[in-house]
C-alpha positions in Angstrom: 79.8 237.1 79.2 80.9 234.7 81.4 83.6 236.0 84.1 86.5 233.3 83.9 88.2 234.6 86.9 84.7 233.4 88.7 84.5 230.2 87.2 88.3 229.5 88.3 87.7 230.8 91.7 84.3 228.6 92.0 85.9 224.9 90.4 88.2 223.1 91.7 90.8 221.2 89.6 92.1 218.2 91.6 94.9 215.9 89.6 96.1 212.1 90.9 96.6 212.4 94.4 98.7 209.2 94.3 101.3 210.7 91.4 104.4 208.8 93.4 106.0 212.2 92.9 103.9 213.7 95.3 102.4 210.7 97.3 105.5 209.5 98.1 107.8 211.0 100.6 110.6 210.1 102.7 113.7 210.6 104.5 116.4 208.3 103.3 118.8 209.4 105.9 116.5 207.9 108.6 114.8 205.2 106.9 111.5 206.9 106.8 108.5 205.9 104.3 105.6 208.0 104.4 102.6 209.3 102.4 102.1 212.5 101.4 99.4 212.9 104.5 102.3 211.7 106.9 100.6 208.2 107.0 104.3 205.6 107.9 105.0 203.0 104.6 106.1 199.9 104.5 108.7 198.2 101.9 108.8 194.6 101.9 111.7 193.5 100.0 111.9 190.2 97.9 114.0 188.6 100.7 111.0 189.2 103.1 108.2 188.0 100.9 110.4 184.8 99.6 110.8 184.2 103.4 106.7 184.8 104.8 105.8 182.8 101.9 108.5 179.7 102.4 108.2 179.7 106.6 103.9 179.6 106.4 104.4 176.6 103.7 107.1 175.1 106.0 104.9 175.3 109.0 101.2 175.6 107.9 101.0 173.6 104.2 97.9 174.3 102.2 96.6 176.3 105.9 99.3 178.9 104.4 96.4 180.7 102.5 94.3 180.8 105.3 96.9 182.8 107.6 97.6 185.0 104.1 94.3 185.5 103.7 93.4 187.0 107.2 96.5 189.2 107.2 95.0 190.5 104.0 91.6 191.3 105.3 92.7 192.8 108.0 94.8 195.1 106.2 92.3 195.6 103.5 90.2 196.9 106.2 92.6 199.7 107.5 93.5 200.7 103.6 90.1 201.3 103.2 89.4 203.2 105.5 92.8 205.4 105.0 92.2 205.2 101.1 88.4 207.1 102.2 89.3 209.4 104.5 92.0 210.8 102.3 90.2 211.3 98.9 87.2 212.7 101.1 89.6 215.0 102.6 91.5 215.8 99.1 87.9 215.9 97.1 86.0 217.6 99.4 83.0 214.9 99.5 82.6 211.1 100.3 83.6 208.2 98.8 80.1 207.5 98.6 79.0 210.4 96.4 82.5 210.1 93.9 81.5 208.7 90.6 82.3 205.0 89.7 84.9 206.4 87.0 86.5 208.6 89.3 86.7 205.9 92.2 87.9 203.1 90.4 90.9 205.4 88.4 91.6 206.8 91.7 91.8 203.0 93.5 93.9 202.5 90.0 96.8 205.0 90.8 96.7 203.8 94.7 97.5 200.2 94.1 100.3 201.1 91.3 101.8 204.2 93.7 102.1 201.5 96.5 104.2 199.2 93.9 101.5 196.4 94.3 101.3 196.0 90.4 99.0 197.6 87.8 95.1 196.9 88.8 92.1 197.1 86.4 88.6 196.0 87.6 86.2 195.0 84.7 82.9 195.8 85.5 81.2 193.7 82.6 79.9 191.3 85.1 78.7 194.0 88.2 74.9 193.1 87.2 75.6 189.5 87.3 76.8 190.7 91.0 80.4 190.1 90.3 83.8 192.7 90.3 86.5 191.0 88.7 90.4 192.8 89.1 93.0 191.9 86.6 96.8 192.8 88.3 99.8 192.5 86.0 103.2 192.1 87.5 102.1 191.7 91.0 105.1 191.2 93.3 103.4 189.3 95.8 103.0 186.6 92.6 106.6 187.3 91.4 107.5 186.3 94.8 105.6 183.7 95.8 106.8 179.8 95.4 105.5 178.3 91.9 102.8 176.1 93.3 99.8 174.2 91.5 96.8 176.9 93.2 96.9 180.5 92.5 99.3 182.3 95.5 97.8 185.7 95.9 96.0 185.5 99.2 97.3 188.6 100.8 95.5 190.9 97.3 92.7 188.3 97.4 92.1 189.1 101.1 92.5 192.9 100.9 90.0 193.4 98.4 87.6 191.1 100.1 88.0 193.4 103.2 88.2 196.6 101.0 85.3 196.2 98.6 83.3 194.8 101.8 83.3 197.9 103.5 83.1 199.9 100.5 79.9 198.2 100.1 78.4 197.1 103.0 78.2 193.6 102.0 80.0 190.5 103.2 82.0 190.1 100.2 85.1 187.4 99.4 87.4 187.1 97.1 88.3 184.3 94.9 91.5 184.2 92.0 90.9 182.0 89.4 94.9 183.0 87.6 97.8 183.3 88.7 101.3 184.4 87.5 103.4 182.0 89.6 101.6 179.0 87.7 102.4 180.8 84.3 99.6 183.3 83.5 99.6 186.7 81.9 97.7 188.3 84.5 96.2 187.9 88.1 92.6 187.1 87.8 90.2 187.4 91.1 86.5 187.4 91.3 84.3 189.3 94.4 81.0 188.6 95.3 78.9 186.9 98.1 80.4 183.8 99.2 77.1 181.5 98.6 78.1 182.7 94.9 81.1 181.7 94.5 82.0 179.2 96.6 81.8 176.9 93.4 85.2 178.3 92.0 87.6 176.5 94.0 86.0 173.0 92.6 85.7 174.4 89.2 89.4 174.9 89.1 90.1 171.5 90.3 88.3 170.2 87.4 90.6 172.1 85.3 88.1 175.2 84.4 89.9 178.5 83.2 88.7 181.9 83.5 86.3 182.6 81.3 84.7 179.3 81.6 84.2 179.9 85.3 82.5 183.2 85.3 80.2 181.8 82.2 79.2 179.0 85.0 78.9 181.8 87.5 76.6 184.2 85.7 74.4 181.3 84.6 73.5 180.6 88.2 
């Protein structure tokens, strides 16, 4: 007979570490943000983004995406690394060795605990070498000027940086919608940048979604 005082002592039942009840903390009186590791938050109000996004147009044009971009990869780069050492630390074991299921739910309730939107990644095309994330209700779209290129640089960069060092490939990041120009969704595509370098002409001809990663798993 099996001892289920044993088998309760020997498993360990972990829930969402990011369940904002518990992940998020902080002391109102002094302004404080934090995580429930004591890691500082940031909130970026609507009058901030409205106002980064409006001065780097005033002052950079279209060079506006490179500067949002790189402040997105290099952020990208220190989520990362918080977003492993945490799990590893809550799990008990690597990033490495947590199954795909259990990463991506877990990346899942990080990006909608920070208030970044709601983040799916579809895996149809990962043996065509391709991630594609879906976001719905992304602030830094809601936010950004209505424009005729998709505006979220900042996500695009930090999951170029994030999925990068994830994977220890020199990954980008490319979105193909957008829901300042009217979408339902946020679309971005992630591979090696000789592979998809082609989508930024493709949607200057007019190509949609699902037209563009056809083109891209045909190469």
């Amino acid at each position: 007979m099996i001892d289920v005082t044993n088998l309760v002592e020997k498993t360990s039942f972990k829930g969402n570490y990011f369940s904002p009840d518990i992940y998020l903390q902080g002391d109102f009186e002094f302004g404080l943000l934090e995580n429930r590791s004591g890691s500082r938050l940031l909130a970026l109000p609507q009058p901030l983004l409205e106002a980064l996004y409006n001065t780097l147009e005033d002052e950079l044009g279209e060079g506006s995406s490179v500067a949002l971009f790189s402040c997105g990869s290099w952020w990208g780069k220190h989520f990362y690394q918080r977003f492993a050492d945490e799990l590893g630390e809550y799990y008990g074991e690597p990033l490495a060795r947590m199954r795909m299921i259990q990463f991506i739910q877990c990346l899942k309730e990080c990006w909608k605990a920070h208030g970044w939107g709601v983040l799916d990644i579809d895996l149809k095309y990962y043996k065509n070498g391709f991630l594609v994330p879906q976001i719905l209700n992304s602030p830094f779209a809601r936010f950004a000027p209505q424009n005729k290129r998709p505006m979220c640089f900042l996500e695009a960069g930090i999951m170029s940086a994030f999925f990068s060092k994830l994977t220890g490939e020199d990954l980008h990041c490319v979105q193909t919608t957008c829901e300042s120009m009217g979408a339902n969704s946020n679309y971005f595509v992630i591979g090696l940048s000789e592979r998809i370098k082609s989508i930024k002409a493709w949607q200057k001809e007019g190509y949609h979604h699902n037209k563009i990663m056809e083109l891209l798993c045909r190469d």
